[in-house]
C-alpha positions as CSV (number, residue, x, y, z in Angstrom):
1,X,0.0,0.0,0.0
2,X,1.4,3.5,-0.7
3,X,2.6,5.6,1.9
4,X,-0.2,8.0,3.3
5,X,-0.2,10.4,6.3
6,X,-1.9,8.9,9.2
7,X,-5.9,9.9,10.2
8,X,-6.8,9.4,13.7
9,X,-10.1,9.0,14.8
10,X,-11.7,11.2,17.5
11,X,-11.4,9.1,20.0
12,X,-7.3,8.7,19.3
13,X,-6.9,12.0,20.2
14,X,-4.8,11.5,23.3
15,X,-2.6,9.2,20.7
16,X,-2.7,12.2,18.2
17,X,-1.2,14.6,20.7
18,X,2.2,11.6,21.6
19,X,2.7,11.2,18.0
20,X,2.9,14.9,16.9
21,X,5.0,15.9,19.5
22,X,7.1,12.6,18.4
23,X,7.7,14.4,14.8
24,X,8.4,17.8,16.3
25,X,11.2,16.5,18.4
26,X,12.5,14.0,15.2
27,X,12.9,17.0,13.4
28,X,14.8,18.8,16.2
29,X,16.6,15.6,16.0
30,X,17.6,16.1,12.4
31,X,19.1,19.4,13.4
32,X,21.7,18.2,15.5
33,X,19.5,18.2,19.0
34,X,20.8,15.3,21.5
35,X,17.0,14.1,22.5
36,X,17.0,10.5,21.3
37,X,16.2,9.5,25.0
38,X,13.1,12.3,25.1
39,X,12.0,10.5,21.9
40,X,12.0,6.9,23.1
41,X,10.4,8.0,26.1
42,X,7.2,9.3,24.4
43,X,7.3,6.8,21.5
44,X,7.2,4.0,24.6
45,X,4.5,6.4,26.2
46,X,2.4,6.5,22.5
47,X,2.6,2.8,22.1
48,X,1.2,2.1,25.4
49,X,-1.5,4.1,25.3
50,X,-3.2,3.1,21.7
51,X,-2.6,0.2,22.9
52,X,-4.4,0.9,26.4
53,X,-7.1,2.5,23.5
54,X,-7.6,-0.6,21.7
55,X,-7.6,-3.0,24.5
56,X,-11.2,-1.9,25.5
57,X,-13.2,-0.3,22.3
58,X,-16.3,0.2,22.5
59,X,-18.7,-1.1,19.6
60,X,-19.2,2.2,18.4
61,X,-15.6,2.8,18.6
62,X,-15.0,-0.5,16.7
63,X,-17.4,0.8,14.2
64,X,-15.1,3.5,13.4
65,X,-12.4,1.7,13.3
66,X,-14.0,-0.7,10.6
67,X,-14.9,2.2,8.7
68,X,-11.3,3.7,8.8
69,X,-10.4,4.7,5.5
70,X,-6.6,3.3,5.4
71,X,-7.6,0.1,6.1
72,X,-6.3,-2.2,3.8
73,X,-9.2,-2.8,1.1
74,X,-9.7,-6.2,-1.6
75,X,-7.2,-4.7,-4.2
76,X,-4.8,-4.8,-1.5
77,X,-5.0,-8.2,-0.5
78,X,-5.0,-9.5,-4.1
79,X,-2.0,-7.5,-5.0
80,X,-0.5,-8.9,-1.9
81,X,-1.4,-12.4,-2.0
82,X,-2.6,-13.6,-5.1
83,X,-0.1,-13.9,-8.5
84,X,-1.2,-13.7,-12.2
85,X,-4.3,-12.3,-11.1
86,X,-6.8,-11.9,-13.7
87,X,-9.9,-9.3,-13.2
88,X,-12.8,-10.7,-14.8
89,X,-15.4,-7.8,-15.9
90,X,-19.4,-7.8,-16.4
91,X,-22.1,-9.6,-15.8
92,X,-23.2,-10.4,-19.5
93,X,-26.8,-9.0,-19.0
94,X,-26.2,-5.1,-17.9
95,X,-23.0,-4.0,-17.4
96,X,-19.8,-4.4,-15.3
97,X,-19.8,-3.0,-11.2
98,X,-16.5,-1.7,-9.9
99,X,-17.9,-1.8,-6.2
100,X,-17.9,-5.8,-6.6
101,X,-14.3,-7.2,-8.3
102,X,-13.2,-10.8,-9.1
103,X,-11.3,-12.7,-10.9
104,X,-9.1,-16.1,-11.1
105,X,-5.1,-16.3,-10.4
106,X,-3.0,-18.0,-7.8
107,X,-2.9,-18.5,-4.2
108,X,0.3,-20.1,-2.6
109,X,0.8,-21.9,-6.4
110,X,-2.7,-23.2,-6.6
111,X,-5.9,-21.9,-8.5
112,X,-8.3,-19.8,-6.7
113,X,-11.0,-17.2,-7.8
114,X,-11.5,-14.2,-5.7
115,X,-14.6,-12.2,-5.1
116,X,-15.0,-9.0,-2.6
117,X,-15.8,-5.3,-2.3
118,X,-13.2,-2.8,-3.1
119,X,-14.1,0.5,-1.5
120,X,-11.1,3.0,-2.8
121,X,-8.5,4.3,-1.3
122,X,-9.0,8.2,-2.8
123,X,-11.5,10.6,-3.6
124,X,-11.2,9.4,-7.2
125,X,-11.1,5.6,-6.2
126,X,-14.0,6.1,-4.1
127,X,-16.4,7.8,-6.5
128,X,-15.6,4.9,-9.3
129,X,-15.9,1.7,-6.3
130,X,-19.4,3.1,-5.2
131,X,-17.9,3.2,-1.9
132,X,-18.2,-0.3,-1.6
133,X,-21.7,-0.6,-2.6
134,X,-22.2,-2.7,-5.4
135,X,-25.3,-2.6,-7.7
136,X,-27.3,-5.9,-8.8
137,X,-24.4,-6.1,-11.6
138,X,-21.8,-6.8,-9.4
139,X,-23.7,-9.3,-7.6
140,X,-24.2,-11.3,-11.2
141,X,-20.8,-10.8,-11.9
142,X,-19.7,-12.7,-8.4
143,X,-22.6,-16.0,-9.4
144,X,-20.7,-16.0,-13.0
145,X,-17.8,-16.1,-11.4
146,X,-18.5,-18.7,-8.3
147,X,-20.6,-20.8,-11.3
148,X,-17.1,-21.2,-12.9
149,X,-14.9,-21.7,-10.1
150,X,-17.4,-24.6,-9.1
151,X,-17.5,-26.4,-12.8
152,X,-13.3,-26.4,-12.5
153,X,-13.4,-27.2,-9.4
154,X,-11.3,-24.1,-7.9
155,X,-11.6,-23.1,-4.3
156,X,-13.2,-19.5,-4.0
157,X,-12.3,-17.0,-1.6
158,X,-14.5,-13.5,-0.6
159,X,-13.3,-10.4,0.9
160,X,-15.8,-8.9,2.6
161,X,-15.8,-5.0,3.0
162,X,-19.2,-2.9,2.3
163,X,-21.3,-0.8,3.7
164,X,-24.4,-2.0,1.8
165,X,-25.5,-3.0,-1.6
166,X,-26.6,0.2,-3.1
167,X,-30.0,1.1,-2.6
168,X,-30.1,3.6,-5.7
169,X,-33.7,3.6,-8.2
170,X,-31.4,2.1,-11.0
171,X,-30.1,-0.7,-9.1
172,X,-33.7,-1.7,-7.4
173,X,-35.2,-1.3,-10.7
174,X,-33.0,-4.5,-12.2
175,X,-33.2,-6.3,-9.7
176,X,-31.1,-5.3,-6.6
177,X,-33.0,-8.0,-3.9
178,X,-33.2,-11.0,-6.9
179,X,-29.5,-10.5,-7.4
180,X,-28.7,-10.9,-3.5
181,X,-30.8,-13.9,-3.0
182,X,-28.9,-15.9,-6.5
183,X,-25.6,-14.6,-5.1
184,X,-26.3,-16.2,-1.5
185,X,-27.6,-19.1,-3.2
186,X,-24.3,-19.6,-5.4
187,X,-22.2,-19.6,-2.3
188,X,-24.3,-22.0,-0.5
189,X,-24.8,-24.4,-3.3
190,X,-20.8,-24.3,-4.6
191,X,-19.6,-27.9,-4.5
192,X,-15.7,-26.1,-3.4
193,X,-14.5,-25.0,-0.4
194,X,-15.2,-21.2,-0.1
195,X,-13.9,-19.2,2.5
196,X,-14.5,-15.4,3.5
197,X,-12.9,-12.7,5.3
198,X,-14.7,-10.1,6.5
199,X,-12.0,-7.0,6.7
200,X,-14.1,-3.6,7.5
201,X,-17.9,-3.3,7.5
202,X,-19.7,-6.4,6.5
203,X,-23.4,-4.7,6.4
204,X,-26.8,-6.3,5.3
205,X,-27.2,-8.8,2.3
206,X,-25.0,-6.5,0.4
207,X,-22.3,-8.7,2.7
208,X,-24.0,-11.9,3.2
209,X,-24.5,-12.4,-0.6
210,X,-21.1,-13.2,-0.6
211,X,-20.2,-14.5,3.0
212,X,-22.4,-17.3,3.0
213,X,-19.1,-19.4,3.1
214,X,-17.8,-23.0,4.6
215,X,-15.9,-20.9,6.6
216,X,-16.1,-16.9,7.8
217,X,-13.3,-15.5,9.3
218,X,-13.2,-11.7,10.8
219,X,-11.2,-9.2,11.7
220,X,-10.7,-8.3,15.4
221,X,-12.7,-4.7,15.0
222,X,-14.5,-5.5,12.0
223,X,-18.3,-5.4,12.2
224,X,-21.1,-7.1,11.0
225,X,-24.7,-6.9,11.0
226,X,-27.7,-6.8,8.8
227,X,-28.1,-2.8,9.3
228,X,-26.1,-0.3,10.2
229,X,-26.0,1.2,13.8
230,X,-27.6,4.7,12.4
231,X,-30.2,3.0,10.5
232,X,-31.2,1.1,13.0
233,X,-31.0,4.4,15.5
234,X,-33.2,5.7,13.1
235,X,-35.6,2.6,12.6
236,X,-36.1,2.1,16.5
237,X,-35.6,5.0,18.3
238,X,-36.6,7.6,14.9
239,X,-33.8,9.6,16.2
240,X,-30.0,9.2,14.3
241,X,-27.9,10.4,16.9
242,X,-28.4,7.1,19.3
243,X,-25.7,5.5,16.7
244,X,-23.8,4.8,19.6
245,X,-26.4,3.0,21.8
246,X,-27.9,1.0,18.3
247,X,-24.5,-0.6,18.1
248,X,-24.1,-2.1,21.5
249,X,-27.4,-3.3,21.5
250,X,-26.9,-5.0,18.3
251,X,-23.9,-7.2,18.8
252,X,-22.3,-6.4,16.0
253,X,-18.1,-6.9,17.0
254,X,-16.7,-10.0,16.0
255,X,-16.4,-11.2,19.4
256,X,-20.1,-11.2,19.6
257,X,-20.2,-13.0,16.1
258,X,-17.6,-15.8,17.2
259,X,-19.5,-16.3,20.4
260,X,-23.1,-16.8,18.0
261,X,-21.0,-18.9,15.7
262,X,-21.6,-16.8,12.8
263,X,-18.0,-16.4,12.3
264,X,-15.2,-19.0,12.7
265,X,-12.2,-16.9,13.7
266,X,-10.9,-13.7,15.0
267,X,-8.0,-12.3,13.0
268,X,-6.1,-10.5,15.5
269,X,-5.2,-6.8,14.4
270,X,-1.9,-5.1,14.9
271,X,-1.4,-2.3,18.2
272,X,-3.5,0.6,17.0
273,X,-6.0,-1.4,14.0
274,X,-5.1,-2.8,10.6
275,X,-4.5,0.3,9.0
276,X,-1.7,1.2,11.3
277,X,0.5,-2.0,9.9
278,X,-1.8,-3.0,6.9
279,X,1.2,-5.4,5.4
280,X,1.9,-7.7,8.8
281,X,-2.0,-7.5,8.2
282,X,-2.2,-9.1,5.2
283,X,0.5,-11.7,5.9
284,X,-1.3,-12.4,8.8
285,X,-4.5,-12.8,6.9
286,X,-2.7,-15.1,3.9
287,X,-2.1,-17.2,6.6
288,X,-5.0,-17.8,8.3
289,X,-7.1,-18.4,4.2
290,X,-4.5,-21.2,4.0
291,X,-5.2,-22.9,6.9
292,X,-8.7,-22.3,6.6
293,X,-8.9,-23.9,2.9
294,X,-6.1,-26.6,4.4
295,X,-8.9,-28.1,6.8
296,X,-11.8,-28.2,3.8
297,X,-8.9,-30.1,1.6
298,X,-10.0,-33.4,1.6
299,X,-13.7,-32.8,1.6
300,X,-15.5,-34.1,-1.7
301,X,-18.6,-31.7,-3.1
302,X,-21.2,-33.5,-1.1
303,X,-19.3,-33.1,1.9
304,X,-17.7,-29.7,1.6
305,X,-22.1,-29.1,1.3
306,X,-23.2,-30.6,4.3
307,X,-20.1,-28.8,6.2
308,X,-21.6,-25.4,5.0
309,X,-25.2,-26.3,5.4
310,X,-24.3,-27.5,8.9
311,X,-22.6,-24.6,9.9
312,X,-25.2,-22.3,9.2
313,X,-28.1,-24.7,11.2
314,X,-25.8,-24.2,13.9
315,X,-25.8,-20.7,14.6
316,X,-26.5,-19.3,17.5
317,X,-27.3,-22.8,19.2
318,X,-24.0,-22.9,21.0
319,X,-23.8,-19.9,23.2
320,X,-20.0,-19.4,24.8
């Protein structure tokens, strides 16, 4: 990932405050100033307090962190961990959706098609991704492609980033809800191992369409929930500014998801987030989709079904 300049949320302020005064006194440094032992102190002071910050997030505050902007996003992961990637484009009945990007190449030597939100990392990127958000197009695109991976038999992997499918007149009008509902069904009726990874936001069927895997991993302050906590501070309480209450209430951290067995695994996060060290984040995360696909191996098409079926009966019947 290119080198950007760091954006604190509110509540790193205190972290904020360390860190600048860090850089003033570096570039004192630079001049010829003996302070290297002021420096260490306050870098050791910094790095216990975000870490003091992140030991006890709220879910709000996790929702922020999701939402972070320099997290790593899908085109990072692929250009991280997958070789002669191949995007594929369109859906061959409307049009192609850069929100929602796939394609086939290699994972660790061997075949695999990837599927997953890309968000955009600049104004620019944003504005062409959707945000995130794909339209029924993208959604078509991700069946083609899962249809394929399942008739060569190659493993499928989703990266899971979104705020939503987009809700726009154009996308409902062809067929926004239909395309959800055949993308969910192509990932629960693929006779290969599929694994996703929910990185940032995994928000309503816009996510599910595509995490309706054999096995969901999540990142440790990733969220995921069929709404978001202002729509549903909106919805329950008809008042927008209870985003903060709507989110503990809903259980939306990935703790709370590992202890309802929606997930399968907490990917643990550097000091700080993901976006603080995104590449030790993605190694991590490379890691953790081998061993994940490593247990599904052996399983034949029948059985790699009944292992997802089974996992999704399961949910929420084993309360930790």
């Amino acid at each position: 990932m290119p080198e950007q300049m760091r954006s604190y949320l509110d509540f790193e302020k205190p972290v904020a405050e360390l860190e600048s005064k860090i850089d003033e006194l570096r570039a004192l440094a630079a001049s010829g100033s003996d302070i290297g032992d002021e420096i260490a102190r306050i870098e050791d002071k910094a790095s216990q307090a975000l870490a003091d910050l992140y030991a006890n997030l709220t879910p709000w505050q996790k929702t922020l962190v999701a939402r972070h902007p320099q997290r790593p996003h899908f085109t990072d992961f692929v250009n991280a961990l997958i070789t002669d990637f191949t995007p594929m484009a369109g859906d061959r009945k409307f049009g192609e959706d850069e929100a929602l990007m796939g394609g086939f190449g290699r994972f660790r030597g061997e075949s695999i098609c990837v599927v997953g939100q890309e968000k955009g990392a600049s104004t620019e990127g944003r504005i062409k991704h959707n945000f995130g958000m794909a339209r029924p197009e993208g959604y078509r695109k991700a069946v083609r492609l899962m249809e394929l991976a399942d008739r060569f038999g190659i493993p499928v992997l989703s990266i899971v980033d979104s705020a939503g499918a987009y809700p726009g007149i154009g996308a409902e009008e062809r067929g926004q809800a239909e395309a959800i509902a055949r993308s969910t069904d192509a990932c629960l009726s693929l006779g290969v191992p599929n694994v996703a990874i929910i990185t940032g936001e995994g928000m309503s069927g816009g996510a599910i369409a595509i995490t309706t895997t054999n096995k969901v991993l999540m990142f440790e302050h990733a969220i995921y929930s069929v709404i978001s906590p202002e729509a549903a501070s909106s919805i329950l309480w008809r008042d927008g500014t209870k985003a903060q209450e709507a989110a503990t209430s809903m259980k939306i951290t990935a703790q709370d998801m590992l202890r309802f067995g929606v997930i399968d695994q907490i990917l643990k996060e550097p000091a700080g987030g993901a976006h603080r060290d995104p590449t030790a984040m993605i190694a991590a995360t490379g890691d953790a989709i081998a061993e994940a696909f490593n247990d599904l191996r052996n399983l034949d098409a029948d059985a790699v079904r009944r292992h997802r079926r089974q996992k999704f009966l399961d949910i929420g019947r084993k309360l930790g």
